[in-house]
N, C-alpha and C positions, 0 to 999 in steps of 0.2 A: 740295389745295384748288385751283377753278378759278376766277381772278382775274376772270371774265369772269362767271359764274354770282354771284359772291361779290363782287365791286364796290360793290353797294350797300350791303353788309352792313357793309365792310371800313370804309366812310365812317360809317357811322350808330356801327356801335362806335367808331372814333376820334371821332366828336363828343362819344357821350355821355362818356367816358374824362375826356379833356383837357378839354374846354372844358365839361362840365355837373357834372364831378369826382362822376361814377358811380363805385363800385367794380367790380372786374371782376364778383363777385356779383352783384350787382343788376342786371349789363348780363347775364349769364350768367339770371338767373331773368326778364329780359323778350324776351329771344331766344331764350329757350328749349331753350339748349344747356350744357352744362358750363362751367364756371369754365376748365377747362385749355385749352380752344377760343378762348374768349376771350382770351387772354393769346397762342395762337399767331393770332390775328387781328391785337392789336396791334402784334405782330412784324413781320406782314407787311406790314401798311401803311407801316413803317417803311423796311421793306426796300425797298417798290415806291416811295418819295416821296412817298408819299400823306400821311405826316407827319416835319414836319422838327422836329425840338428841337433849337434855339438856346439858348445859355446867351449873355448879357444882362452880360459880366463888366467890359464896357471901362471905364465909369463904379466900379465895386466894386474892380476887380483890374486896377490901366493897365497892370501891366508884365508880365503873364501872359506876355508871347510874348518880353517883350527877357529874364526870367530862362528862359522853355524853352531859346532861342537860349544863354544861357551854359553854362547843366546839360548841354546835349547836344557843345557844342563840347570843354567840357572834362572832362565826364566826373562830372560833380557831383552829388550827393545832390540835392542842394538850393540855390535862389540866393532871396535878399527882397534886394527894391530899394523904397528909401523914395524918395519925393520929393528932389531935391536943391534946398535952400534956402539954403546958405554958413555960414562959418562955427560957430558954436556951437549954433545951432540946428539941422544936420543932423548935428551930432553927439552930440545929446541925441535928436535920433529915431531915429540908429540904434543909440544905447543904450539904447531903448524896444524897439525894433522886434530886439534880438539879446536880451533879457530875455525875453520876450512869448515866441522860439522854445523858448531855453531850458527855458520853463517845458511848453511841448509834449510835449518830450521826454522830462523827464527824472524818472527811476523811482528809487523808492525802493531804498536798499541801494548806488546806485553813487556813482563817487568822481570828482571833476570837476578836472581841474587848471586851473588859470587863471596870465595872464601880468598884465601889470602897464601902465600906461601911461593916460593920459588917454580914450581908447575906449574900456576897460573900466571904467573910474573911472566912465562915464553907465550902462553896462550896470546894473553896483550901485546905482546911487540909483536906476534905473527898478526893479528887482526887488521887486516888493511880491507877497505872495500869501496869500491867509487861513489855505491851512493849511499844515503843517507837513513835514519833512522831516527827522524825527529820524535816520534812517538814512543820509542823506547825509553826505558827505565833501571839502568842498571845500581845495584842496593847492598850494599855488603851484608856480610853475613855472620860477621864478627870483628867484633873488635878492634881499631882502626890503628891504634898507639900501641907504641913498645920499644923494648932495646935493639931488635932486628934492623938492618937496611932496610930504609922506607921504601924502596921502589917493592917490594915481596907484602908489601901491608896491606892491606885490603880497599882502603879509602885512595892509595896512589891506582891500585888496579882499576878499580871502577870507573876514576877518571879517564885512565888510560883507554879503556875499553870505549865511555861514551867521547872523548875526542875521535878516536878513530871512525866511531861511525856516525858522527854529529846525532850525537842520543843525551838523552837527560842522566844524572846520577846524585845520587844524596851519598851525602857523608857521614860515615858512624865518630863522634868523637867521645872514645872512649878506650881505653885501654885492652890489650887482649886478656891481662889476669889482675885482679886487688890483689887487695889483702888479705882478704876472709869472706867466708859465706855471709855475713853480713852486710859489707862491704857492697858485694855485688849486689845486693837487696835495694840498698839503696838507689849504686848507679840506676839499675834496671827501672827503679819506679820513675827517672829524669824523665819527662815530657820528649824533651829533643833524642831521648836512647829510647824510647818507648814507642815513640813513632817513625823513628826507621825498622825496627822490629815488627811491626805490627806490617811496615809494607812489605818484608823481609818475609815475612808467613804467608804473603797475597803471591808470590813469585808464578812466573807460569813456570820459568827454568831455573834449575841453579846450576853453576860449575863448581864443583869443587877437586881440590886434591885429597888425597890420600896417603897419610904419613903412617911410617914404622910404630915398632916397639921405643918405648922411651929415653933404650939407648942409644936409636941411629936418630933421633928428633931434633934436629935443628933448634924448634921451639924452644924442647925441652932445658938442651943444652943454654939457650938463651937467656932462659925465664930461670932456672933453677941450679944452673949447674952441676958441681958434683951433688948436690943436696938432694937431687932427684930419688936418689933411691927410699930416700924418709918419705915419699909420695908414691913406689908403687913395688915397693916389695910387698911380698904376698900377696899380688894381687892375679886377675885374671886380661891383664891388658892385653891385646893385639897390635894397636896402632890405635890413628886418631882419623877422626874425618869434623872438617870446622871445628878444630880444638878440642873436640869430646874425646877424652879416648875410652873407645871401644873395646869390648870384651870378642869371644868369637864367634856367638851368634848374633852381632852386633847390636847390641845392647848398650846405652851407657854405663861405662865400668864405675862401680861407689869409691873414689879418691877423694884426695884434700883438692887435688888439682880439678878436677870437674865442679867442684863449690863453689869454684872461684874464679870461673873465664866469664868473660862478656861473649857469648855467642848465641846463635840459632841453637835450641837443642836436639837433640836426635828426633824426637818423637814429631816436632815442627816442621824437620827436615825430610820426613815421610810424609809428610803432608802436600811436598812438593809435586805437580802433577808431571815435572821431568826433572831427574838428578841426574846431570852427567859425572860420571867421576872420571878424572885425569891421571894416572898413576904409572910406572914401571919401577922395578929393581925388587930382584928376588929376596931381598931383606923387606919388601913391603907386601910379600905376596898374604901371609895372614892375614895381614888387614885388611884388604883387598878382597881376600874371602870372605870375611866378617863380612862387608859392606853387601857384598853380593847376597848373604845369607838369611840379611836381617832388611833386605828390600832397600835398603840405600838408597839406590844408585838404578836405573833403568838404561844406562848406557854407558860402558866401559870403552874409555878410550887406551890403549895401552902398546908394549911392544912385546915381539914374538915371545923371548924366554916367560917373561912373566905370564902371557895367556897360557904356555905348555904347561907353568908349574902349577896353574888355576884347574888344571886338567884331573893332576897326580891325586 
């Protein structure tokens, strides 16, 4: 094609196209040439700048460019950044906005492990979907019992999760921490903790959250109180992911407190063939790094300030 002969041609087809919403047919039966002409016309006007298509996303999609900038730095499936709003209200929209993905995903027939904790606690109440998911399989991922509000425990979530989309779910009963690395030797060999773990390793997905340093840990504060510091002074902690806590290239950190949780461990948990993590609040951004660092997690759901400081 000669762009000099064809100029006018090249203009008149991209008007009627785009802006008079001709099909290539109709532009193809008033030019008087084939359909397949047509289509390499609009190619080339493409090519030449003769048409520019913009997508219009900044008002629809604000944070199109700060989650490419995460996915690419760290290797990420996937990043959704909600508005940061404080408090409980951005953690009710990104247990809206980590349901809403979930529900993208996820194919009948697979088995989804899930962790426990107040982020996941908003994921299940946003979870609403009309139909059904008989063949699912939702499996905790730790630890079922403890001193926390049962509805944040891992065996109420799961429930939660398979009511709302009439799906199957096993229950872990077992505690989140013993008494000693002993202790959990034992739990761990029970037949009934042995074989939800073992379907807990088969996961196609997990959800989990993502907690702080040991001082903003809820758990912590939970399970250990002021005492906590006799378990991670001098250490290399970052925060936790399913109760492990994590060093910064996310590693499981060597403590008394990791001897002695009932959970999936790190290394199981990269095994997972998709780990979402659920997280915000610039006191959890370390760990959040860590998780990214150390292959975690292949999809971060979170809000604006915490991706910016994922950035720094």
């Amino acid at each position: 094609m000669n762009f000099l002969e064809d100029g006018r041609t090249l203009v008149k087809v991209a008007h009627m196209y785009y802006e008079e919403g001709a099909t290539q047919s109709q532009i193809a039966d008033e030019i008087g040439v084939s359909r397949s002409l047509i289509s390499k016309y609009l190619s080339k006007a493409r090519d030449l700048g003769i048409v520019e298509i913009i997508i219009h996303d900044d008002k629809i999609h604000p944070y199109r460019h700060l989650e490419g900038k995460i996915e690419r730095l760290y290797g990420l499936r996937e990043v959704v950044c909600i508005p940061n709003l404080g408090g409980e209200s951005s953690k009710s929209r990104l247990g809206a906005a980590a349901s809403k993905y979930l529900l993208r995903i996820l194919k009948d027939g697979q088995t989804v492990g899930v962790s426990a904790g107040t982020t996941l606690h908003e994921v299940a109440k946003s979870l609403t979907f009309p139909h059904s998911y008989p063949s699912v399989t939702f499996v905790p991922l730790v630890g079922g019992m403890g001193n926390e509000r049962v509805d944040i425990h891992a065996n109420h979530i799961v429930a939660k999760f398979a009511e709302s989309l009439k799906a199957n779910y096993k229950l872990l009963h077992a505690p989140v921490v013993v008494d000693s690395k002993e202790a959990k030797e034992i739990f761990m060999r029970q037949n009934s903790i042995l074989d939800v773990f073992q379907l807990a390793t088969q996961s196609d997905i997990a959800i989990v959250g993502i907690g702080g340093t040991p001082e903003h840990s809820t758990m912590v504060k939970s399970y250990l109180g002021s005492d906590h510091q006799n378990y991670f002074d001098q250490t290399d902690v970052v925060g936790d992911i399913c109760y492990n806590f994590i060093n910064s290239k996310g590693d499981a950190s060597s403590n008394l407190w990791n001897e002695k949780i009932i959970t999936l461990e790190v290394e199981q948990l990269k095994e997972i063939p998709l780990v979402i993590g659920v997280a915000c609040g610039i006191e959890k951004v370390k760990a959040i790094k860590a998780s990214l660092v150390g292959k975690l997690i292949q999809v971060l759901i979170t809000d604006e300030e915490t991706a910016k400081a994922l950035l720094d």
